[in-house]
N, C-alpha and C positions, 0 to 999 in steps of 0.2 A: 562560647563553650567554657565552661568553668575548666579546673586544674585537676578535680575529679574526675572529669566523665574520659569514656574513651571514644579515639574517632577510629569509627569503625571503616569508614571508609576509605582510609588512609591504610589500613593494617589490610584491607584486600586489594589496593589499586599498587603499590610497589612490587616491582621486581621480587624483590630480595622476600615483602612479607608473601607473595604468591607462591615463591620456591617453600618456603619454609610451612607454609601451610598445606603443600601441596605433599611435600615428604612424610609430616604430621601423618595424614589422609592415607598414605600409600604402606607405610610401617606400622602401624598400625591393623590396618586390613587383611598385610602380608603376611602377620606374626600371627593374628587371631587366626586367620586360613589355616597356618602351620600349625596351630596348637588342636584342629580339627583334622586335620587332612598329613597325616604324617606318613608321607609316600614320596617315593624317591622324582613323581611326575610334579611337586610343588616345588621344584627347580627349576621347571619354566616358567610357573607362575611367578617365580621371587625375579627370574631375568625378564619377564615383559614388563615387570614393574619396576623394576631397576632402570630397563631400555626408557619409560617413559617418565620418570623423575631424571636423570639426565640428561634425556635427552631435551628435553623442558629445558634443563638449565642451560647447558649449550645453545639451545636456540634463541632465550630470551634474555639472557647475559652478556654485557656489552665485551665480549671476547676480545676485542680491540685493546681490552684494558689489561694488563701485565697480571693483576692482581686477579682477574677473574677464572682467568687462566689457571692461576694455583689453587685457586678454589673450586674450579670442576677437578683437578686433578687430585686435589687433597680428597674427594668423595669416589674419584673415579677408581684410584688405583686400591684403594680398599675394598672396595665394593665388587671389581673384576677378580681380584684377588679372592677375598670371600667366596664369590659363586666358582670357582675354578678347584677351590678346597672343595666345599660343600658339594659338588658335581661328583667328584673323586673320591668321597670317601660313600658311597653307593656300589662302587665298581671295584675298587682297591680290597682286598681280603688282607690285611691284616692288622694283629689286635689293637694297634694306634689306629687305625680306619675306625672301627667296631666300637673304640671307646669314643673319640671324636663322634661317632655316630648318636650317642646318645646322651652328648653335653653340644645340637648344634646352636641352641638358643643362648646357650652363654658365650660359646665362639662368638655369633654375629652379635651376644653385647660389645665382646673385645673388636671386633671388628668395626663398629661404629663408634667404640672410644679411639681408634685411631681414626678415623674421619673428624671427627670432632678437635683432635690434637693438630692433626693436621692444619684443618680448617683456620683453628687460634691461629697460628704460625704466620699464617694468610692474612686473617682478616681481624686487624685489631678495631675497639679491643678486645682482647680474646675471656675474658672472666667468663662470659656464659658460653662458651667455648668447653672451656677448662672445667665449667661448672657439670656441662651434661658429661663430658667423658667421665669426669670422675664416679658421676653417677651410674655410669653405665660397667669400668670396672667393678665397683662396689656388688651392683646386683649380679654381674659376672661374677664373680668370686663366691658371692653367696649362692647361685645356683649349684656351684661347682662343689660346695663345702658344703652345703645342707640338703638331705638327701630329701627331705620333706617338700621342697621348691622346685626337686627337676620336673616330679610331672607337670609343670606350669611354668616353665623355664620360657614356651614362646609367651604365654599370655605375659609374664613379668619384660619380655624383650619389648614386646607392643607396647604396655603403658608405660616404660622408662624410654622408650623410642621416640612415642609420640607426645609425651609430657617435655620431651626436651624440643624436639622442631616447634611444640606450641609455645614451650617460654620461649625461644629465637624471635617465635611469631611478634610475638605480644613487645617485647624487650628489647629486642636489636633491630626490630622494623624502622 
């Protein structure tokens, strides 16, 4: 194999590149649904997909290992966290609910820049870490700032979501 080519085989058979391809797949799917389906019932949908990228990694992560541990944890407590806001501002009546309500695609940007922060912390080295949060503040902030991006605040959550799990894919496999 020359120093061009890529082994494809290798970026589907590791742990680390199956999680990372698997999240790609799931945020992606999760965001586009939301950006069609904007109802207070695609909160089960974002927790059966949550429950099964998690749980994925839990099952198939040598847990034994100190470091893997921080690393479900660095995705866990965001992501529980996230759905617990996101659940509550449906039911909650007031005007922080109601605005949160309709900035939720830049939330779960900021929400998966703190997975991502986290994640570095975990698991060096962290540059493509560091790389996707930032990315993912950046289009948070821009949904929040340009009035023209909210109607498409989940499609931009989906393709900065899954363009980062696929550079992980590709880069830290």
């Amino acid at each position: 194999m020359d120093s061009q080519s890529v082994d494809w085989k290798y970026l589907c058979n590791t742990t680390r590149a199956r999680i990372y391809l698997l999240w790609a797949i799931l945020v992606f799917v999760g965001f586009v649904a939301t950006h069609f389906y904007q109802d207070h019932n695609i909160n089960y949908v974002w927790t059966g997909l949550s429950v099964v990228g998690l749980g994925y990694m839990a099952r198939h992560m040598p847990m034994a290992v100190k470091q893997m541990r921080y690393i479900l944890l660095a995705w866990l407590v965001p992501i529980v966290a996230g759905i617990v806001v996101t659940g509550s501002v449906f039911y909650i009546h007031t005007s922080a609910a109601a605005q949160l309500l309709g900035h939720l695609g830049a939330f779960w940007l900021f929400v998966m820049a703190a997975g991502y922060i986290l994640n570095g912390l975990a698991d060096r080295p962290s540059y493509w870490y560091w790389a996707a949060a930032s990315m993912h503040i950046v289009a948070g902030l821009a949904c929040l700032t340009v009035d023209e991006l909210l109607p498409g605040q989940y499609l931009i959550a989906a393709i900065i979501g899954a363009w980062s799990m696929l550079n992980l894919w590709i880069f830290r496999s």
